[in-house]
C-alpha positions in Angstrom: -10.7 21.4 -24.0 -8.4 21.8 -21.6 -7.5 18.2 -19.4 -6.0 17.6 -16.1 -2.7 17.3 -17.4 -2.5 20.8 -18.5 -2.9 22.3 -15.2 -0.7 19.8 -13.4 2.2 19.5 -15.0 5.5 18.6 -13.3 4.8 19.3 -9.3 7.1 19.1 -6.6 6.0 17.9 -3.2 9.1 19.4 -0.9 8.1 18.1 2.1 7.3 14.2 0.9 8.4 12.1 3.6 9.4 9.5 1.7 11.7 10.9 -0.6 14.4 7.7 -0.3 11.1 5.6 -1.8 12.3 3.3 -4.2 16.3 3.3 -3.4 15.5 2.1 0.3 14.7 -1.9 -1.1 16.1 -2.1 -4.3 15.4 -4.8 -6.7 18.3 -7.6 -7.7 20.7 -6.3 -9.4 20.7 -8.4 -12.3 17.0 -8.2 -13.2 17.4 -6.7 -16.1 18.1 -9.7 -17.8 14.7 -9.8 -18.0 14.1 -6.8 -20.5 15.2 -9.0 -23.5 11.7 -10.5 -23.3 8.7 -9.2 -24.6 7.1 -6.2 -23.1 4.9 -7.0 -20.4 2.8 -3.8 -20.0 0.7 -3.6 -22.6 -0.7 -7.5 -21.3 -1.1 -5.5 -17.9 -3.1 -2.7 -19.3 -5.4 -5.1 -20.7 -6.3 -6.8 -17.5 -6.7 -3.7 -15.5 -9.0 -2.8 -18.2 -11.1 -5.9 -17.7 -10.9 -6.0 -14.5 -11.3 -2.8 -13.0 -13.8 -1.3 -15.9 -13.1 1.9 -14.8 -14.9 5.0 -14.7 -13.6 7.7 -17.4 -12.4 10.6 -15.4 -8.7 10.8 -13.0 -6.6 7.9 -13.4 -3.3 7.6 -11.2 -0.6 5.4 -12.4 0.9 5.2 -8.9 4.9 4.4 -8.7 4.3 5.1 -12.8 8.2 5.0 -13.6 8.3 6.1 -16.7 4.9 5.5 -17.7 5.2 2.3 -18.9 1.7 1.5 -17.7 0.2 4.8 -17.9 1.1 5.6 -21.7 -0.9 2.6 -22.8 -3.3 3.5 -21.0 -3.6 6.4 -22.5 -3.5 4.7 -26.1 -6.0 2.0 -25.1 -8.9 4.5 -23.9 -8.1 8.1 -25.0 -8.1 9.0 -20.6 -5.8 11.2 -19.4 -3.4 9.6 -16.5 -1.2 11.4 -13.8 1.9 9.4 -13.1 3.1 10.0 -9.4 6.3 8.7 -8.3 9.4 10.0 -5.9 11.4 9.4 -9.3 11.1 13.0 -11.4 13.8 12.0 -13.8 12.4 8.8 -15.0 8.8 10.9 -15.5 10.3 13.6 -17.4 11.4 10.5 -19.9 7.8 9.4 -19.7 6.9 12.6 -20.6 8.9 12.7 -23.5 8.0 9.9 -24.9 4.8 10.9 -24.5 5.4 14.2 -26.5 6.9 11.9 -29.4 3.2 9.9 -29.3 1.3 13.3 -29.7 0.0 12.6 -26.0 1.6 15.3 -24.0 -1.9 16.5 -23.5 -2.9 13.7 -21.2 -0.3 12.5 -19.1 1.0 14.4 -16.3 3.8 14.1 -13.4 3.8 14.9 -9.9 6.3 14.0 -7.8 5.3 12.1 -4.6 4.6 8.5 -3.5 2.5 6.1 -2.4 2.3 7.3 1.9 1.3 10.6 1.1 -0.3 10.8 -2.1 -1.3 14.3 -2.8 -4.6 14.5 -3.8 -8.3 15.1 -1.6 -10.3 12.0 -0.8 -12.7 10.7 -2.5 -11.4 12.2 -5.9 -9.8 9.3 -8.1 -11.6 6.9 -10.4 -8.7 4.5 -10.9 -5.4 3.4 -9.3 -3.4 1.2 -11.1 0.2 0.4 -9.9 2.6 -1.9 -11.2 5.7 -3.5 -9.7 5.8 -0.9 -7.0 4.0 -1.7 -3.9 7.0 -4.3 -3.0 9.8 -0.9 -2.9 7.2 1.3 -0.9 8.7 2.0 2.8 5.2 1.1 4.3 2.9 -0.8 2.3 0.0 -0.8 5.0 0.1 3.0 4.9 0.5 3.2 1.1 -2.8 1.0 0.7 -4.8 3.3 3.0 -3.7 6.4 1.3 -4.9 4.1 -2.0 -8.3 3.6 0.0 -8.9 7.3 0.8 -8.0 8.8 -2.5 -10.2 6.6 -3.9 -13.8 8.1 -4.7 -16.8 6.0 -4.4 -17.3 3.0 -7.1 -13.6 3.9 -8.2 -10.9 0.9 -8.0 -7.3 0.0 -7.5 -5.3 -2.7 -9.3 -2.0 -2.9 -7.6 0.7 -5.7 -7.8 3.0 -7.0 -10.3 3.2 -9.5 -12.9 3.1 -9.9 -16.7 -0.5 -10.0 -17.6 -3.1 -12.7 -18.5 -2.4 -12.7 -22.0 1.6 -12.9 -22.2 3.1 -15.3 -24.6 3.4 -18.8 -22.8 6.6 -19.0 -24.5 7.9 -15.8 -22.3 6.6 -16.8 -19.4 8.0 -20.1 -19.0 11.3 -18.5 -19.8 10.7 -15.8 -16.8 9.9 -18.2 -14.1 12.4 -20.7 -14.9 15.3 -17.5 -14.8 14.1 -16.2 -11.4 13.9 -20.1 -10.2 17.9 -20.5 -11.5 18.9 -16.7 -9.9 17.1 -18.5 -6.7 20.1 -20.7 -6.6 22.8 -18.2 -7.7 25.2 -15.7 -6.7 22.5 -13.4 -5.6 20.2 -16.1 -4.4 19.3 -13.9 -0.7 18.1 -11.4 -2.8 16.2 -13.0 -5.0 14.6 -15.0 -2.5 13.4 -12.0 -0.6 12.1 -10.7 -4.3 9.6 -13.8 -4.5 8.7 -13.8 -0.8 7.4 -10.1 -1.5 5.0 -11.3 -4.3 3.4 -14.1 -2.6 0.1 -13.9 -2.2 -0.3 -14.5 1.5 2.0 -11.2 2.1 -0.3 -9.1 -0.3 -3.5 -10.6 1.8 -1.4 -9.3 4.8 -0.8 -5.7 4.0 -4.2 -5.4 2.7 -5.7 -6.4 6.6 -3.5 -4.7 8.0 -4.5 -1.6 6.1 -7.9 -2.1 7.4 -9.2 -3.0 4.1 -12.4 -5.3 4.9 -13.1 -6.2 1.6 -10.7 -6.7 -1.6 -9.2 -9.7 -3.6 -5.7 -11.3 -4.3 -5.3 -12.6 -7.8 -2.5 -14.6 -8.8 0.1 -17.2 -7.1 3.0 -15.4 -7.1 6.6 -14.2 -9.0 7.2 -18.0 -10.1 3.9 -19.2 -10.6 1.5 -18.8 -13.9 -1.1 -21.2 -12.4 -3.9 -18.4 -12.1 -5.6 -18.0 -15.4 -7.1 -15.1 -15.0 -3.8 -13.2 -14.3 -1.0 -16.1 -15.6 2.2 -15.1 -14.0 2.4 -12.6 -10.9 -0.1 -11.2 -7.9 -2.5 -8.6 -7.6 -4.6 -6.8 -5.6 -8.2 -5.8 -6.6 -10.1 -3.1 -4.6 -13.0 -1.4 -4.9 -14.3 1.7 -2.6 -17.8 0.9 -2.0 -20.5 3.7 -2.9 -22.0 4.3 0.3 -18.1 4.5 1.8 -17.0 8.1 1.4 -15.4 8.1 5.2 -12.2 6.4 6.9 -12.4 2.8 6.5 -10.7 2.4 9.3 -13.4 3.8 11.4 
């Protein structure tokens, strides 16, 4: 049988206006310190899963990266995903990793972003999008595209953070790092990095977006005080059944 994947592919979107995505508001540069602790996505996958419940059918991993969220994904539930991000070179890793798991079948790439994602409304049963709302170039727009993409009773799960079941061991070590880079030689950028994960911005962008009804979980980059989501901030949303139109409207 074949899946979604097989007729996507790799796609090009020429025209997407926001080709300078992730470059535009880099992250600091010395946050890869951070990749000598233990893997956070596979903790994420296992909230989305709880949280969001999602429908079997067309999964985005929006901003996907490599597919560090969409491959496990993939492993937990057997669903195909399509990754979509501006990057192509880090999803043609993803896809070959995903060749060497025998799952080449059921994850696919398209090249876009988050303002302009290019697929009909009301078609997709799950967004999930990790680490990558805080680079978009318009959040507020990004979220609407989320919203209209989304098909009835499908859901999003966008934000960043390590997961509710991360070792406590890893991340007291996390938030005590960004609190000590806070106060160091790159200390103006990582002060803008935690104001971006606070939960009163993500409440911001989501009213903005016209979003009417939705929830933040989680207190933030330097907090693990929410235990339903330890360390981080996310939004939860849900397209209503009976809301197939804009919800701006």
């Amino acid at each position: 049988m074949r899946t979604l994947a097989t007729f996507i592919g790799v796609a090009t979107l020429a025209a997407c206006p926001c080709a300078g995505w992730a470059q535009q508001s880099a992250a600091p540069a010395n946050i890869r310190s951070e990749q000598s602790l233990p893997s956070r996505y596979p903790y994420v996958v296992k909230d989305v899963l709880a949280f969001c419940r999602p429908a079997k059918g067309f999964w985005v991993d929006l901003g996907a990266g490599k597919g560090q969220v969409a491959i496990p994904l993939i492993e937990a539930t057997g669903n195909p995903v399509v990754m979509l991000d501006p990057d192509r070179e880090a999803m043609a890793e993803g896809l070959e990793i995903a060749r060497e798991k025998k799952l080449e079948n059921r994850l696919s790439a398209v090249v876009g972003c988050a303002e302009a994602m290019p697929f009909p409304d009301n078609t997709v049963d799950l967004v999930v999008s990790r680490g990558s709302i805080f680079f978009w170039d318009d959040p507020v727009k990004g979220l609407k595209e989320v919203y209209r993409v989304l098909r009835p009773g499908g859901k999003a799960y966008i934000g960043g953070g390590a997961g509710s079941g991360y070792p406590k061991w890893a991340v007291e070590k996390l938030i005590q790092q960004r609190k000590e880079k806070m106060q160091g030689d790159a200390a103006d950028q990582w002060i803008r990095f935690v104001e971006l994960r606070r939960p009163e911005q993500m409440k911001r962008w989501a009213k903005e977006s016209g979003l009417h009804e939705f929830e933040v979980m989680g207190k933030g980059a330097i907090s693990c005080e929410d235990e339903r989501t330890g360390q981080g901030v996310w939004l939860l949303l849900e397209k209503k059944p009976e809301d197939r139109g804009d919800h701006d409207s």
